[in-house]
C-alpha positions as CSV (number, residue, x, y, z in Angstrom):
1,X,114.0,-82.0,-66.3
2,X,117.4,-83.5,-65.8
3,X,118.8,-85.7,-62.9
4,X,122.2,-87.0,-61.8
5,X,123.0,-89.4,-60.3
6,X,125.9,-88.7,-57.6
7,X,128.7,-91.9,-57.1
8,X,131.6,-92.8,-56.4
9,X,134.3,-92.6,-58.9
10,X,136.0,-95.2,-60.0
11,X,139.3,-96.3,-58.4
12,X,138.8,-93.7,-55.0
13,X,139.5,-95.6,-51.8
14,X,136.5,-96.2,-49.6
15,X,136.5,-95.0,-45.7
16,X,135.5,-97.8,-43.4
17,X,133.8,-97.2,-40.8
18,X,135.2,-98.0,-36.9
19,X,133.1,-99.2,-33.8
20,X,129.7,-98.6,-35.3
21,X,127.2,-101.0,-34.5
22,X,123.8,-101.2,-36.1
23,X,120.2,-102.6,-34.9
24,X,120.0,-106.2,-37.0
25,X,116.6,-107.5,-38.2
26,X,116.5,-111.6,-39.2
27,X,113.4,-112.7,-40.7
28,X,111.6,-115.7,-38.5
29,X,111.2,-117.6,-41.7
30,X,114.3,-116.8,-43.7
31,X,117.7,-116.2,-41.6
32,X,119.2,-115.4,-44.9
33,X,116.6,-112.3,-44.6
34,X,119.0,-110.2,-42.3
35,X,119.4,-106.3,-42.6
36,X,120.6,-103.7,-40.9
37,X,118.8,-101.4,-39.6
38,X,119.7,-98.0,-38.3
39,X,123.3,-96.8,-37.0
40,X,123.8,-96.9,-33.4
41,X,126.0,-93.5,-32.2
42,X,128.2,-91.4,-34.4
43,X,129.9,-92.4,-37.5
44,X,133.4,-92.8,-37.2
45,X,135.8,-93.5,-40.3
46,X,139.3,-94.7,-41.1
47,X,140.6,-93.3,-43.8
48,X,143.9,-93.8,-46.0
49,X,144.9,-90.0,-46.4
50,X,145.1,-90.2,-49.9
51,X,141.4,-91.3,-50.6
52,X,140.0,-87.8,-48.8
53,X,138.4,-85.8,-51.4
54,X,135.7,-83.1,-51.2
55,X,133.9,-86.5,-51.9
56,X,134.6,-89.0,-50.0
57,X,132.5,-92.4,-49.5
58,X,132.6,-95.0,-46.9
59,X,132.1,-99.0,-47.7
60,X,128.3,-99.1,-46.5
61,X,127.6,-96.1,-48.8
62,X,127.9,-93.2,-46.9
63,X,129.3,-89.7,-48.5
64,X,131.5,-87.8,-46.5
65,X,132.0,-83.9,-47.2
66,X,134.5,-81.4,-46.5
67,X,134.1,-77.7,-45.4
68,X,134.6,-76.5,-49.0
69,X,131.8,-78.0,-50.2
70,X,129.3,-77.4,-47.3
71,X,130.8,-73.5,-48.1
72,X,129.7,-74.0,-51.9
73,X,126.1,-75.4,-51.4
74,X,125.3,-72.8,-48.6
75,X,126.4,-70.1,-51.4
76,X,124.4,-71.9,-53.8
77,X,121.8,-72.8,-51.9
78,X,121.5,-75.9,-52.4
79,X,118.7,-77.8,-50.6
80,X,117.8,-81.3,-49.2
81,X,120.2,-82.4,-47.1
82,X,122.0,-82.0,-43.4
83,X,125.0,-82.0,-42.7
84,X,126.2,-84.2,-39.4
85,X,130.2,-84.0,-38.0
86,X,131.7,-86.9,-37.7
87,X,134.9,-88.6,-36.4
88,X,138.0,-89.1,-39.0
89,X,140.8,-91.5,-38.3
90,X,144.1,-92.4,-39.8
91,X,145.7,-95.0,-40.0
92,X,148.5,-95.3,-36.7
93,X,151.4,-95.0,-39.2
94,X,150.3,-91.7,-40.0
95,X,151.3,-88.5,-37.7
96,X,149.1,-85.9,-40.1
97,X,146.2,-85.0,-38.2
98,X,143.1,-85.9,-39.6
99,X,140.5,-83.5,-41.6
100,X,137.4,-82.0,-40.7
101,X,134.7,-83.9,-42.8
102,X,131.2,-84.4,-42.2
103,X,128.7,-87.0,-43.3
104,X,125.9,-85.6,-45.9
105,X,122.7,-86.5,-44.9
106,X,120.2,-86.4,-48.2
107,X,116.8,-85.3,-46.9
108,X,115.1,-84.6,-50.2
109,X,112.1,-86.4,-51.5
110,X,112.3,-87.7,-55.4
111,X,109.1,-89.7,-54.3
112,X,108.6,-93.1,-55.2
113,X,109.9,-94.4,-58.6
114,X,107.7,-93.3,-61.7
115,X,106.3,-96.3,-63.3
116,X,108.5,-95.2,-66.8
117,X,111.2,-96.7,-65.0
118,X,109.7,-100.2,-65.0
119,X,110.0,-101.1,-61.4
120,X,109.1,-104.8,-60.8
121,X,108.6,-106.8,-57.4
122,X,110.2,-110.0,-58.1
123,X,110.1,-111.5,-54.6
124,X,109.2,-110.6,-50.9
125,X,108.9,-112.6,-47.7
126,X,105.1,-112.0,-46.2
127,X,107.3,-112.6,-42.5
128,X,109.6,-109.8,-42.6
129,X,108.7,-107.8,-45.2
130,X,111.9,-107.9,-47.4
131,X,111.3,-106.9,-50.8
132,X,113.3,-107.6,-53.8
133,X,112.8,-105.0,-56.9
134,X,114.1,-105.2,-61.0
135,X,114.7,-101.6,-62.2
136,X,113.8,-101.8,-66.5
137,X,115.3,-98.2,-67.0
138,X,117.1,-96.4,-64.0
139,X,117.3,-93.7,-66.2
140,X,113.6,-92.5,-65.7
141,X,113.5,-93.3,-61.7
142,X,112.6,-89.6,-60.9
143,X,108.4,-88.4,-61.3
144,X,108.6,-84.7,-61.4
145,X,105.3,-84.4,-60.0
146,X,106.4,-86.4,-56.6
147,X,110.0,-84.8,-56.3
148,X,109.8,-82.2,-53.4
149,X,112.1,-79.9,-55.5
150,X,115.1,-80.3,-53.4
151,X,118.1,-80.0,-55.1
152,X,119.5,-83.6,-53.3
153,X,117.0,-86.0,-53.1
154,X,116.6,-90.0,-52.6
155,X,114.0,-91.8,-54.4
């Protein structure tokens, strides 16, 4: 079998997201241990009108779509994910109205890492859980026998 790995390309401007807040978790022990936690409300995004792509990603990592490709994976069929509208700003300066994108949700199942990939716990807090892994070959994340056989999936 044969994974990619979908990112970013180099030198595309990231979206930033506006006036989302997220649930915070700091570890009793450790205040250094803070995450966030879930989104709170719908994602909103500022965008420079020259970054939007049919792939378009936000700072914390999200992937925006446009219509074109939701149009080429439902001809496709292509599995394991949702797809969730969300709210596109420009900048003020800019009188072109904004596109329709939507934020694509991966909902496939890789399953945990297989242990060819070398995965190592080299630290975690017993107060808050926070867990700190070393990846020997990211290459071989994906166990065939534990991927759900969706065609996007998170491991």
């Amino acid at each position: 079998m044969r994974f990619w790995v979908l990112e970013p390309p180099d030198g595309q401007s990231h979206g930033k997201e506006v006036g989302i807040e997220y649930q915070r978790t700091t570890c009793s022990a450790d205040p250094f241990h803070m995450r966030l936690g879930r989104r709170v409300g719908d994602l909103a995004v500022l965008l420079d009108p020259r970054a939007v792509r049919d792939f378009t990603w936000t700072w914390a990592s999200d992937l925006l779509v446009s219509p074109r490709v939701l149009h080429l994976f439902e001809t496709h069929n292509v599995t394991g994910f949702e797809a969730k509208p969300i709210k596109v700003l420009f900048p003020e300066d800019i009188e072109l109205p904004p596109p329709e994108l939507y934020q694509l949700v991966v909902t496939g199942w890789g399953g945990f890492a297989a242990a060819a990939a070398g995965v190592k716990l080299i630290d975690w807090c017993p107060t808050c859980a926070k867990r700190e892994y070393s990846i020997a070959e990211p290459g071989r994340m994906v166990d065939g026998a534990a991927w759900d056989g969706s065609d996007l999936f998170r491991v």
